[in-house]
C-alpha positions as CSV (number, residue, x, y, z in Angstrom):
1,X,101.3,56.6,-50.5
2,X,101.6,53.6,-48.3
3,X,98.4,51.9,-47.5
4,X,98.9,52.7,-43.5
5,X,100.2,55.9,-43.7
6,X,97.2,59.0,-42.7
7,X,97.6,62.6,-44.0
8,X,98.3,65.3,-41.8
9,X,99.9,65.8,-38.1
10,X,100.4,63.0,-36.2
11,X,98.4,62.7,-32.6
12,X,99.9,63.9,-29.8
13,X,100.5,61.1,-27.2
14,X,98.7,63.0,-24.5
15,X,95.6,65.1,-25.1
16,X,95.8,68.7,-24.5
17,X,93.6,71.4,-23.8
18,X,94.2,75.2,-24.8
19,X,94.3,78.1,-23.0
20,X,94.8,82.1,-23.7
21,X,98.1,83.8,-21.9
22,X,99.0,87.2,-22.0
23,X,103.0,88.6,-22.5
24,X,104.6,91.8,-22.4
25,X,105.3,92.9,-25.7
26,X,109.2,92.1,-25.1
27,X,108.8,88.6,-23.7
28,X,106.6,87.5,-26.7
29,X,109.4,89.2,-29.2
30,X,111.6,87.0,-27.5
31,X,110.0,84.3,-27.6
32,X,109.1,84.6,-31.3
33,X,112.7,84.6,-32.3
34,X,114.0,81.5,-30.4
35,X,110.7,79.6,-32.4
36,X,112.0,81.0,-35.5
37,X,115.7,79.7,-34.8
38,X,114.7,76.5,-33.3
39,X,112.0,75.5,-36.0
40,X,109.6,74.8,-32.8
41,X,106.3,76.3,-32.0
42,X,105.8,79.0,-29.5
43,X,103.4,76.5,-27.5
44,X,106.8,74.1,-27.2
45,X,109.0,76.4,-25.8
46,X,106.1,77.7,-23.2
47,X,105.5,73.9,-22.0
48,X,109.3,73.3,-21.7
49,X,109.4,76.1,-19.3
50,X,106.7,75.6,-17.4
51,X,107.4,72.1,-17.1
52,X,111.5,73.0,-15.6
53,X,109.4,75.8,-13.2
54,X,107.1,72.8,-11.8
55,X,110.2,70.4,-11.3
56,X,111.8,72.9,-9.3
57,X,109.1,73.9,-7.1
């Protein structure tokens, strides 16, 4: 392994904090499947989202 190179994830370029949402059962299912068919993480698709919904506003 190269001398500069660190194990694991890399940082994220902005801190982030967690939080705790609720879904109904069909909306989570939903968004389940597009993580599995787009190889990114739940948490992605929900910022990308949110993020288009505050542009908008």
């Amino acid at each position: 392994m190269p001398e500069n190179k660190t194990r694991g994830r890399p940082k994220a370029k902005e801190k982030m904090e967690q939080i705790t949402i609720k879904l109904p059962p069909k909306m989570l299912e939903g968004l389940r499947e597009l993580s599995d068919e787009s190889y990114n993480p739940m948490s992605y698709h929900i910022r990308q989202a949110l993020a288009e919904y505050l542009r908008k506003k």
